[in-house]
N, C-alpha and C positions, 0 to 999 in steps of 0.2 A: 447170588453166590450163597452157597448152603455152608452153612458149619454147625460141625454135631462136636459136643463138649461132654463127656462123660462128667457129669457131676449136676447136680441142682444146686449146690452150694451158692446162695447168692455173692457173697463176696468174690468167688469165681467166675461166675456166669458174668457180672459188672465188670472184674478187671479185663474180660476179655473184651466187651462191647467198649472197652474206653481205650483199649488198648488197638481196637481195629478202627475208632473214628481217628486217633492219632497218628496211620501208618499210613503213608502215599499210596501204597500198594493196594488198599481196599480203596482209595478214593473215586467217586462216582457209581462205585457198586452199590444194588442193593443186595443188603446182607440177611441173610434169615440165619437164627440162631437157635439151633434144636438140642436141648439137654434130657442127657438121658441116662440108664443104669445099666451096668454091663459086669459081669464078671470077670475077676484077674487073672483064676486060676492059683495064684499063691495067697499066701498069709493076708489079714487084713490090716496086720502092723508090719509094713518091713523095717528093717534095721539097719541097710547099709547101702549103700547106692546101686548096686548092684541088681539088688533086689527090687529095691526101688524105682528102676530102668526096667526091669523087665514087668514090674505091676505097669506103670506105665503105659509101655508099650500093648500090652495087652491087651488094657481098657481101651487104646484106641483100635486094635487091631478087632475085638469085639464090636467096637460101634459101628465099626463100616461091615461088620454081617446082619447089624440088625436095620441100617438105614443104609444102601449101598450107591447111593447116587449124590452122597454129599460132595466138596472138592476140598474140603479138609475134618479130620476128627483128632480133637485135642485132648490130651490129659493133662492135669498136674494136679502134684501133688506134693507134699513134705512133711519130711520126717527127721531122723536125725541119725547120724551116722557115727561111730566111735574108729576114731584114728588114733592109734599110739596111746596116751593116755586121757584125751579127752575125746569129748563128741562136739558134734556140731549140726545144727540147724540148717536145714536148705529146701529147695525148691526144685523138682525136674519136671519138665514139660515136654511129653513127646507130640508130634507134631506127624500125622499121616495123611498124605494129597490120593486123590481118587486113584492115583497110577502107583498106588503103595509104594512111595517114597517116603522115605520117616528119615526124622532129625528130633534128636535131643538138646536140648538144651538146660541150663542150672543158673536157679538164683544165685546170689552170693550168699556165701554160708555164714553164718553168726555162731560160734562158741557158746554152749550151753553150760548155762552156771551150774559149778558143781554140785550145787543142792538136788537139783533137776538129773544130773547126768548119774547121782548115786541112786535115785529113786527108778530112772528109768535103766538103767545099766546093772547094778548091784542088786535091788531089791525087784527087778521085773516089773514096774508098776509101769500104765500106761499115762502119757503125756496129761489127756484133758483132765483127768481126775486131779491128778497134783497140780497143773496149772491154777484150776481153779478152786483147788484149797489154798495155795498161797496169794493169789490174787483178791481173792473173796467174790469175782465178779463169775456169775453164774453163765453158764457157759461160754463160757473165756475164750474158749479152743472155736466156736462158731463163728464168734465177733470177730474178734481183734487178733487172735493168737497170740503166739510166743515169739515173734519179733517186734511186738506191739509191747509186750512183758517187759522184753528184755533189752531196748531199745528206748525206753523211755516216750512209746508213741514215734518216737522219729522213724523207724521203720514198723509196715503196715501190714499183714498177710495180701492185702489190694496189692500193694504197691510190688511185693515181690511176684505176685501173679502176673501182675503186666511186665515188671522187666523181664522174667523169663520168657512169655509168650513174646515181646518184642526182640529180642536176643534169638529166637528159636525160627522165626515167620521169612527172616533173608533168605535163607538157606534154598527155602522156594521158587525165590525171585529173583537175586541175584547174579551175576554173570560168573562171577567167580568160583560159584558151584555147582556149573554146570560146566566146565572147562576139563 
């Protein structure tokens, strides 16, 4: 079984390989795992889900013209989004099967402290720069990111990768959505 992952990001490319030996559904396959670059078409910071959904989508809708024989091509990715008077942290992963079926899915969102949400919201500044002036850890945004920050380590950018890729990958398989 092929899967094309639009990213090199190793903490990406792992949560997905840890996330495919843990799901019944790849068990006994073997799996090949091609990561690759693709363009979105929009912005390279989105800002709200929406956006966010359709970079997404894109990057996989690209991967499968530049490799077209895989049986699935993954994005994810996150950013933060402003509701009402705060923002918040999240995760979307769209999920595309050889017969251009797509499903989205979303980590669980984390509330961005308002030091962060005034520098990215009010003063336009982007996330890793401030990340890692306030952390001191040089690039912060690569490692660990900002549920790693702002979580105490208890949550991990890993960790949100694989719940969204495993929250996203039913959708394929299950009987219920195919009904």
């Amino acid at each position: 079984m092929k899967i094309v992952i639009w990213t090199q990001s190793a903490p990406k490319v792992e949560a997905i390989k840890e996330a495919i030996f843990k799901i019944p559904y790849f068990e006994g396959k073997d799996i090949e795992i091609i990561d690759i670059k693709v363009s979105s078409w929009i912005s390279d910071m989105p800002t709200s889900i929406e956006e966010n959904m359709i970079w997404a989508k894109n990057r996989a809708l690209n991967s499968k013209k530049e490799i077209s024989d895989a049986d699935f091509y993954i994005w994810m990715e996150g950013w933060t989004s402003f509701f009402w008077e705060k923002s918040y942290l999240f995760w979307v992963v769209y999920i595309l099967d050889n017969a251009w079926n797509g499903h989205f899915w979303f980590s669980n969102m984390m509330e961005v402290p308002e030091y962060f949400h005034q520098k990215i919201y009010t003063e336009k500044l982007e996330l890793w720069p401030v990340l890692e002036s306030a952390t001191w850890v040089e690039n912060a945004s690569k490692k660990n990111w900002a549920f790693w920050a702002w979580s105490d380590d208890i949550l991990t950018r890993k960790d949100q990768f694989i719940y969204a890729f495993t929250s996203a990958i039913p959708a394929f398989f299950n009987k219920y959505y195919k009904l």
